[in-house]
Every structure is written in C-alpha cells, then in structure tokens.
C-alpha distance (Angstrom), angle and dihedral (degrees) to the residues before:
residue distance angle dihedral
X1 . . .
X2 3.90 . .
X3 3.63 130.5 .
X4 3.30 121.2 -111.4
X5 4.05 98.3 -114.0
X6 3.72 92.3 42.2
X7 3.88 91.6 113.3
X8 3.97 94.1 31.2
X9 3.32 115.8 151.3
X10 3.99 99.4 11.1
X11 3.90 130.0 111.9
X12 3.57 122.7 -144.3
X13 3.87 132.4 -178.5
X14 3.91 115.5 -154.5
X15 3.83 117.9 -158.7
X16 3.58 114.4 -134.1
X17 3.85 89.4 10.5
X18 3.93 101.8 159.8
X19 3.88 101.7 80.3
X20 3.35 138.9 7.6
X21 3.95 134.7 14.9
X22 4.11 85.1 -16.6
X23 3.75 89.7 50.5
X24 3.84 92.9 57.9
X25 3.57 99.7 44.1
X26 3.74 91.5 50.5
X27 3.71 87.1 52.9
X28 3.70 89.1 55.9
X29 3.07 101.0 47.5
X30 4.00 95.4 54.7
X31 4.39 88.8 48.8
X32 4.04 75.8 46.8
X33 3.80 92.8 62.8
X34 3.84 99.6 -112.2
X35 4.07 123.3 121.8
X36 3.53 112.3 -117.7
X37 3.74 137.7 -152.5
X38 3.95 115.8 -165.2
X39 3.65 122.9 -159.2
X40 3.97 130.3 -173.4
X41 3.91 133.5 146.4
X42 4.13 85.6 -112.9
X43 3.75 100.6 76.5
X44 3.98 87.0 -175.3
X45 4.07 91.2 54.0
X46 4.14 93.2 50.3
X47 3.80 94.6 42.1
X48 3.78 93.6 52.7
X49 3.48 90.4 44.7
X50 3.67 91.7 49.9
X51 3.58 97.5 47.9
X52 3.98 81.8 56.4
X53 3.38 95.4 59.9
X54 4.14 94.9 45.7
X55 3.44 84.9 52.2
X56 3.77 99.8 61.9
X57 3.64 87.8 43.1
X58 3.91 109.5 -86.3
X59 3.70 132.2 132.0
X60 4.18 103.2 -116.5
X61 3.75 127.9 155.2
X62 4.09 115.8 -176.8
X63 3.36 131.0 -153.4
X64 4.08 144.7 179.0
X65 3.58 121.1 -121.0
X66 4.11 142.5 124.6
X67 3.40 115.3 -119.4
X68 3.95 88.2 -146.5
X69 3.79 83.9 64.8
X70 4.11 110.3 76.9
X71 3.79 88.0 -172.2
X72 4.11 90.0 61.8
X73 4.04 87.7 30.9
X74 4.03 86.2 60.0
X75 3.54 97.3 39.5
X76 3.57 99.6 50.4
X77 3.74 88.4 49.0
X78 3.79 85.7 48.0
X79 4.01 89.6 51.3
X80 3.91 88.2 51.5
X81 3.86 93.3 55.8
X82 3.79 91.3 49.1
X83 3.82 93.3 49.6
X84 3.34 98.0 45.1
X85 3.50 116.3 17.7
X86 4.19 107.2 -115.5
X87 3.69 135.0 1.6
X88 3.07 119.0 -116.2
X89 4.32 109.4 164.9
X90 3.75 118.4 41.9
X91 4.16 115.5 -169.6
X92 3.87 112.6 -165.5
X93 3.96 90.8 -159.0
X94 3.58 111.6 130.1
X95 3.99 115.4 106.8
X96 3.66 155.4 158.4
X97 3.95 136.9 -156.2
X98 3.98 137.3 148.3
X99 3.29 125.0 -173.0
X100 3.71 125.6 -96.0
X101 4.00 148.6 145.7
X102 3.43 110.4 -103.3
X103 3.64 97.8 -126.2
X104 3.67 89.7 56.0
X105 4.17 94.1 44.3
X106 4.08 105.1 115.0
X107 3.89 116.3 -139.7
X108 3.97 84.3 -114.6
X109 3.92 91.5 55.3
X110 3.85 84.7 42.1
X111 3.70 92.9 56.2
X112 3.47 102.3 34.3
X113 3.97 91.4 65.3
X114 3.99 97.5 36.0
X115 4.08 79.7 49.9
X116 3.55 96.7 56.4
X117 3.78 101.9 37.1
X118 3.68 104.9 33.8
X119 3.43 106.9 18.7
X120 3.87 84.7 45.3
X121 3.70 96.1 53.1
X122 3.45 92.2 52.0
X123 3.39 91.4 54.3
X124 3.38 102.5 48.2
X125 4.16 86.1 55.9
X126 3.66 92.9 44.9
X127 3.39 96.6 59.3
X128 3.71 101.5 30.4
X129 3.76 94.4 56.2
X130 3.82 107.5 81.6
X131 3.73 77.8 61.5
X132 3.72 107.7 50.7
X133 3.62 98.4 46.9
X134 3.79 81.0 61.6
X135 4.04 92.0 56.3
X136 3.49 111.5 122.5
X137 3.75 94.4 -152.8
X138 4.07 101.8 52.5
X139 3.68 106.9 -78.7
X140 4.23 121.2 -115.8
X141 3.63 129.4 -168.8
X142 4.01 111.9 -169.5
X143 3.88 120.3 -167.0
X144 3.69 128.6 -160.4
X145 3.89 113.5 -128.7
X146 3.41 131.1 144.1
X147 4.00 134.8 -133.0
X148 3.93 90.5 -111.1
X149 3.56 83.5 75.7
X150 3.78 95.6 62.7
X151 3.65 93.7 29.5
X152 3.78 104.0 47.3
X153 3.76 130.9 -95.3
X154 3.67 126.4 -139.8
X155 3.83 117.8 -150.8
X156 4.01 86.7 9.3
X157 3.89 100.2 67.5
X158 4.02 86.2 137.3
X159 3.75 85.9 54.5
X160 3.68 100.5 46.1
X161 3.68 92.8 49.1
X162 3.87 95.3 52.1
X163 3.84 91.2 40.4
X164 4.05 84.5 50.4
X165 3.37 93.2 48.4
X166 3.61 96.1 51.5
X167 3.83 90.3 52.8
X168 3.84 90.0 58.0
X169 3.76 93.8 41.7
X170 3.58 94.1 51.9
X171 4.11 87.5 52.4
X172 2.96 93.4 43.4
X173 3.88 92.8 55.7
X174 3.73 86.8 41.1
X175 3.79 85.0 69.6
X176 4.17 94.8 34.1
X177 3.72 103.2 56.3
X178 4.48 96.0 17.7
X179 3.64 77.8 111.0
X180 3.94 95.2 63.6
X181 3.60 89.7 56.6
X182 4.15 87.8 -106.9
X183 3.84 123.6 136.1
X184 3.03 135.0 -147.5
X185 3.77 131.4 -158.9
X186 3.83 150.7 149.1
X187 3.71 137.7 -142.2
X188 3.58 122.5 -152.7
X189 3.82 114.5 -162.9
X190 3.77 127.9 -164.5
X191 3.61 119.9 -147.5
X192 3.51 116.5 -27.5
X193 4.39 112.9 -153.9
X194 3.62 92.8 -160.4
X195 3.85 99.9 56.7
X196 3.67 134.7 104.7
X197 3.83 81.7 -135.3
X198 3.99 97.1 54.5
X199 4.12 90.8 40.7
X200 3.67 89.5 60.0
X201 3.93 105.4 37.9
X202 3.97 96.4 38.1
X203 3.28 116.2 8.0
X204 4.38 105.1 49.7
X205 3.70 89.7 35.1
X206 4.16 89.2 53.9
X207 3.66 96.4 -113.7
X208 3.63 97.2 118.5
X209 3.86 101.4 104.6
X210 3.89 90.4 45.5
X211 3.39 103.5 46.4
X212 3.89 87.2 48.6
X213 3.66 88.4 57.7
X214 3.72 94.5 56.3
X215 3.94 87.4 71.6
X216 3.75 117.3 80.3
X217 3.89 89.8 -130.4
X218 3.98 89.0 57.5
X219 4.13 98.8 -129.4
X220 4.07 134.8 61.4
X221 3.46 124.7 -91.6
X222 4.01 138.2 -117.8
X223 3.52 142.2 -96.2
X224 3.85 77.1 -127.0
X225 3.18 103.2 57.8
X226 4.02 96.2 59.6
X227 3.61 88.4 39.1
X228 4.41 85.2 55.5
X229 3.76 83.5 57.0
X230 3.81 96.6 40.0
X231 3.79 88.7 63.0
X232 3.86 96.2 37.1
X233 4.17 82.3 59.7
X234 3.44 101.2 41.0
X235 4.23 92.1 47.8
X236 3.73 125.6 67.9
X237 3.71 86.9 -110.9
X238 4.23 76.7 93.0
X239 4.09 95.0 32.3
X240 3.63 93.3 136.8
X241 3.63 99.5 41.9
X242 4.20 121.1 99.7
X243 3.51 140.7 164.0
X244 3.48 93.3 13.3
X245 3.94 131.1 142.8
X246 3.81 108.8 -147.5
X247 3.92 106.4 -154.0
X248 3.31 110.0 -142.8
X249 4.00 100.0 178.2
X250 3.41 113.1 109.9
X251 3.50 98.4 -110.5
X252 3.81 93.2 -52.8
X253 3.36 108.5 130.2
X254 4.63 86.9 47.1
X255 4.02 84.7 52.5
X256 3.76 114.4 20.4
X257 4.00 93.4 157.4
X258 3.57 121.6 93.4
X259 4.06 115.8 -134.5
C-alpha cells in the first residue's frame, strides 16, 4: 500500500510496542523507512521484538519503561532523541482493561486502568513535545482508543473513561500545539481476529461468530489494518488532517447488533 521510503528519515516511539496492535505498527513503520524506538514494561518482550525487526533490516531500539511512570515516560523519550537524533512519530498505544460490573469495580482497579491509559497518554505527550515541535517533517502523535469509549462500555467503565478521555485530550492538543505543525490523532479499532485480546474475549468463550456479526462487514479485522492507518497518520499522506478519530471497526459501532 505504502512505499517503502514513505516514513524515511522519521523516528517514532510506539508505547507498548512488543505484542499486539503496537507490535505491528512498529513493524511497519521500520519496512516504512522510519527509526523506531519500542517501549513496554516487559523488557524481554520489546528486545525480542526489536531484534526482529534489525534482523529484517530495520532501524529499532527497545526499551523498558511504564507509561504510568513520567520519570521512565521522559527518559525513554530522552533515550530516543539520543539514538536517533529527533522524534518525529509518537504512538500512545500501550493499555490495560479487564472486565468488570461497575458496581463491583474497586477504586484500585479504577485507577490502575485510567493510570495506564490516560494518565499514560498524557505522559507520553508531555514529555515528547519539546521534541516534536522540533520535527523537521511535521510532527504526529497517534493514540489507540476505541469507539466503546465514545459509545459506552458496560463492564469496562474504567476503560471507556480513559479511552474518552484520550479522545478529548488528543483534540484538545490538536488545537494546543496545531500551531507547531504537530498532529494529533486517534484510531479506534473494532475487533481485531488476530489478537491475544480478541482470542480470549470472543473466540475461547465461543463468541466469535457473534461478535463478527456485530460489524457491518460481517468478520474481525487485522493487526494490519490499524497498522495501514497508523502509517497513513503518521506520513504526510494525512498532513492536513488533525484531531481526528479514524474508525477502524468495520462498521461496528453503525451496526453493533447481530442478525
């Protein structure tokens, strides 16, 4: 879809880049020319992954830090600078939910998942933007919410609200820092078939054929297919495009019943 220097010369870190959703768009970006930092709280995971990547010829560093940490948020984004010389691409993607009734939700399970997505989104823009104003490209920072968080999401209250709040952070950034050329989007993805996530929710419980058939397009998505759009935000392919949330669902969040 992309050519292979559309991200030459640009550095992007990726929260939560060893696995998953983060995992692909990091990969993606490196076949896409760009240098890549990925950070997760399991060094092992982004290390692995990172050697991966180097060995099918992209330029990936890895390192270990918690986004609810600003300390390790900073110094990671620090790290990146010094490896590579700017930052360019910042993806908000790391995350954590569980399912529970609201009435039964602790305030430690409440905070725990408002402290990693929220709190660690903000971070992750705090620190990196001293940086990305100085990106000689057009700087973009991409976040990973979902529709759920607009729409309402029973048993996942904690992640709705952070995954809310992200959306009206990142517009509200949009409008804060539009003026140093950075911008600032999300991506909401529906259900994704080839993620740890989606196997466990859908697919062991026996869910899989329903839950496809609450998309208008009748099947789950890919990793691909929010990476495609991960790349399309981050390039200047979409240089006039901010505060946006890309839905990525396949129609799920038009449909949402199953016939």
């Amino acid at each position: 879809m992309f050519m292979n220097d559309t991200l030459k010369g640009r550095t992007a870190l990726i929260t939560g880049g060893g696995s998953g959703i983060g995992l692909e768009i990091a990969t993606m970006y490196a076949r896409l020319g760009a240098s890549v930092m990925v950070v997760g709280r399991n060094e092992e995971r982004v290390q692995a992954a990172a050697k991966v990547m180097n060995e099918a010829g992209g330029k990936v560093r890895a390192r270990k830090a918690d986004v609810r940490n600003y300390d390790e948020v900073k110094a990671a984004v620090d790290e990146t600078v010094e490896q590579f010389g700017a930052l360019d691409i910042l993806v908000n993607n790391a995350a954590g939910n569980f399912v529970c009734p609201t009435a039964e939700l602790s305030p430690n399970g409440w905070r725990t998942v408002i402290d990693i997505d929220l709190n660690g989104t903000f971070h992750g823009c705090h620190a990196a933007y001293p940086h990305l104003k100085k990106s000689t490209h057009g700087a973009s920072i991409l976040s990973i919410i979902t529709m759920l968080g607009v729409t309402g999401w029973p048993s996942a209250a904690h992640a709705a609200a952070a995954k809310g709040g992200i959306l009206a952070l990142s517009r509200t950034l949009a409008v804060e820092w539009g003026a140093d050329q950075i911008r600032v989007n999300t991506i909401s993805p529906g259900p994704i078939g080839d993620t740890e996530g989606v196997r466990k929710m859908y697919l062991e419980g026996g869910r899989g054929e329903l839950e496809a058939k609450k998309t208008a397009l009748g099947r789950f998505g890919l990793k691909a297919d929010i990476a495609n759009a991960a790349a399309f935000l981050a390039s200047s392919l979409s240089g006039y495009v901010t505060g946006e949330n890309l839905i990525v669902d396949g129609g799920r969040w038009l449909k949402y019943v199953a016939e």
